[in-house]
C-alpha positions as CSV (number, residue, x, y, z in Angstrom):
1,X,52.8,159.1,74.6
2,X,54.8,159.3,71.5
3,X,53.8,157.6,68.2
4,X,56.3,154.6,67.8
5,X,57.5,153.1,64.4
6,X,55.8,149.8,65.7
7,X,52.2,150.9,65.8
8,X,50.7,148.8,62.8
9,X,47.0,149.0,61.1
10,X,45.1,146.5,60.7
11,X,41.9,145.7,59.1
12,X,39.6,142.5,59.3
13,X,37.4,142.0,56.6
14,X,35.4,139.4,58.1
15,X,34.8,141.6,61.5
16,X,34.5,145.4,59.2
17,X,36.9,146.3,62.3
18,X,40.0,148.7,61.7
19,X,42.4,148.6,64.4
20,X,45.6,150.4,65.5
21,X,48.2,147.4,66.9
22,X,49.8,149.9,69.7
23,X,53.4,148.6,71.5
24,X,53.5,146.3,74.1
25,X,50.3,144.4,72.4
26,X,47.6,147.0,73.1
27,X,45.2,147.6,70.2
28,X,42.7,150.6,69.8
29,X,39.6,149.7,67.9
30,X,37.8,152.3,65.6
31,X,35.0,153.7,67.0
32,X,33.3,154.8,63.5
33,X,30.7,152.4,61.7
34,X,31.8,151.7,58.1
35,X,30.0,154.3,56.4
36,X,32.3,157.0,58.5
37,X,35.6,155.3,56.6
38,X,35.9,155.2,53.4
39,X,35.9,151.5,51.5
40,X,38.9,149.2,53.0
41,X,40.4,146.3,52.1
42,X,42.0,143.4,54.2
43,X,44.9,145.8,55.7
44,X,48.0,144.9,57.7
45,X,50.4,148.3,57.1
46,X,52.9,150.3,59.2
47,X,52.2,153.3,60.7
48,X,53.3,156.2,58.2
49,X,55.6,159.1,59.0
50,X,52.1,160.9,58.1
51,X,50.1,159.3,60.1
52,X,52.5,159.7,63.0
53,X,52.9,163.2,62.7
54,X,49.1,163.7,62.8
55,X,49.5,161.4,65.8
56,X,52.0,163.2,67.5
57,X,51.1,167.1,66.9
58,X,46.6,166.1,68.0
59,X,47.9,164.8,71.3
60,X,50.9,167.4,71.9
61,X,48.0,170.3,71.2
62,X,45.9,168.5,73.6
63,X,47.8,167.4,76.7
64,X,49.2,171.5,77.0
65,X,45.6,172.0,78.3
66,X,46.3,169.8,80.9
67,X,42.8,168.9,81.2
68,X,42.6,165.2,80.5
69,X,44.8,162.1,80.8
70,X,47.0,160.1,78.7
71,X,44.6,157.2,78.0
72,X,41.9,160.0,76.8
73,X,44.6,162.0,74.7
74,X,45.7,159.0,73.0
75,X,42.1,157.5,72.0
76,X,41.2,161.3,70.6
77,X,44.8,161.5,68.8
78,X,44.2,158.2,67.3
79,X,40.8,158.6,66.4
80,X,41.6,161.5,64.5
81,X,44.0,160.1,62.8
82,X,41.9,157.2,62.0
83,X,39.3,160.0,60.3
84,X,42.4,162.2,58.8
85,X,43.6,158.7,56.9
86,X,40.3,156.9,56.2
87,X,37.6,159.5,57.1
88,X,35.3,160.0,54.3
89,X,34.4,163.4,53.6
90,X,31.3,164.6,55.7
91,X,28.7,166.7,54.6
92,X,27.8,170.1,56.9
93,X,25.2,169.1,60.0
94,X,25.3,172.8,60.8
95,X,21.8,172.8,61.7
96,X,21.9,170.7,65.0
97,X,24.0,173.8,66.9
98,X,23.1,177.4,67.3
99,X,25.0,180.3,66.1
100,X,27.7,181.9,68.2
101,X,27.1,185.2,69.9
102,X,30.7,185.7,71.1
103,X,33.5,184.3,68.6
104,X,36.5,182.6,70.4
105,X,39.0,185.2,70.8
106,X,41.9,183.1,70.6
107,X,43.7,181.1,66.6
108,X,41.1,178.7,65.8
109,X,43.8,175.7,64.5
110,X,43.6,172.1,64.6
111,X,43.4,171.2,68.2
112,X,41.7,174.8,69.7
113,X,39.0,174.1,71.7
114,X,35.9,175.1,71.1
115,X,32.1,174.3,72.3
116,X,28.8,173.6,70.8
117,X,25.6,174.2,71.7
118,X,22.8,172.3,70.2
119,X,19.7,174.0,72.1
120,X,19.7,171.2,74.7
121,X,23.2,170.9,75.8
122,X,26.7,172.9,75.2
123,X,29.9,170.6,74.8
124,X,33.4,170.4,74.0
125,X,35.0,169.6,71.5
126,X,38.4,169.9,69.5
127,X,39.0,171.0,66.3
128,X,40.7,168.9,63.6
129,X,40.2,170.5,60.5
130,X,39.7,174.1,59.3
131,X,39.3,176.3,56.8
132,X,38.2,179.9,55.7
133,X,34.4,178.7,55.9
134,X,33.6,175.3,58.4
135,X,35.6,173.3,61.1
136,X,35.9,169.7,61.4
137,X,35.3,168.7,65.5
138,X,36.2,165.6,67.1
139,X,33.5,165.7,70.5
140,X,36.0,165.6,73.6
141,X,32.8,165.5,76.4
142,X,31.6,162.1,77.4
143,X,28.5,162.5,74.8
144,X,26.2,165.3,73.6
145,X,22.5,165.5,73.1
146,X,21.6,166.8,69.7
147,X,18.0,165.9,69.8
148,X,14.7,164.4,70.7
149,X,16.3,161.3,68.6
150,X,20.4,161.9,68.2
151,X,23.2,161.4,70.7
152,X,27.1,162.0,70.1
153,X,29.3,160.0,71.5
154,X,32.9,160.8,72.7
155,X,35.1,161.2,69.5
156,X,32.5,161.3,67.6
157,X,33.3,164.3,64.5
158,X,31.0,166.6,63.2
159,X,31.6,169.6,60.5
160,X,30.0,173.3,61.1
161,X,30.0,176.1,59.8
162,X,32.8,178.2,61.6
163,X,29.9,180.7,62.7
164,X,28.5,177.7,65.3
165,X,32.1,177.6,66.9
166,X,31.6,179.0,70.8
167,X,34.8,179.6,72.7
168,X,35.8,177.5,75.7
169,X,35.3,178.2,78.8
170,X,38.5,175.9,79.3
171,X,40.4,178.5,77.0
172,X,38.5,181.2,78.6
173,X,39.8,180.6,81.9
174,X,43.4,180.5,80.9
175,X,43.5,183.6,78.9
176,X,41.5,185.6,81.9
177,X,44.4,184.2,84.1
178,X,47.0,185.2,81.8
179,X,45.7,188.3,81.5
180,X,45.4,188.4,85.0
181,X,49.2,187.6,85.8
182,X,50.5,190.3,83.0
183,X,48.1,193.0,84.6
């Protein structure tokens, strides 16, 4: 899928709904309550070059895996564009995962996959934002037990330190078969 000049956004006051108008008169909904976005106004804009671009290179990154299909690839690439436009900033929730005992051994860039593990369950997720000291992760797994009392759902984002980033076994697998195939 490719970002089109078309795609509008569109936000309804009345309904606290943001919405991406797609072509052909699909619309994505925003899966984030209000307090994930930051304050909005009654909205009715064209898609940006921006905002295609972060479109465009999320779902590119993503669909090289091979791993999931179109209508998956475009919700996450959406979503994170949704969060990289009218995400507010979010605060560390470190705590919820363990440490990593192995560090990926691949570029940790927006759109590496990585996993989780919160005690109770290991998931995966992709990253969408980085730098020297935590990662911004969109959850790519159907949902993810954190607690006793707190679930993620798909697309849900979380920010960790970078020392809670496990590689994945997805990434695994393809580098062990590369290796494999140069050997």
């Amino acid at each position: 899928m490719h970002a089109s000049q078309h795609w509008r956004w569109i936000y309804d006051p009345e309904t606290q709904q943001l919405s991406v108008e797609l072509d052909h008169g699909l619309v994505h909904k925003c899966p984030y309550k209000k307090s994930r976005l930051i304050p909005m106004n009654p909205l009715h804009a064209a898609f940006t070059m921006e905002d295609a671009t972060c479109f465009q290179e999320f779902y590119d990154v993503l669909s090289a895996y091979e791993l999931w299909d179109p209508m998956m690839l475009t919700q996450a690439a959406l979503n994170r564009t949704i969060l990289e436009r009218f995400g507010r900033p979010q605060m560390p929730q470190s705590w919820y995962f363990q440490s990593c005992t192995k560090a990926p051994n691949y570029e940790l860039e927006v759109g590496a996959l990585v996993e989780l593990n919160s005690g109770i369950e290991t998931a995966v997720f992709a990253i969408t934002a980085i730098d020297d000291e935590f990662a911004e992760c969109m959850l790519l797994s159907s949902s993810m037990t954190l607690s006793e009392v707190k679930e993620m759902q798909q697309f849900d984002s979380v920010k960790v330190l970078r020392n809670r980033l496990q590689p994945s076994h997805y990434l695994q697998l393809n580098l062990d078969d590369e290796h494999l195939r140069h050997a």
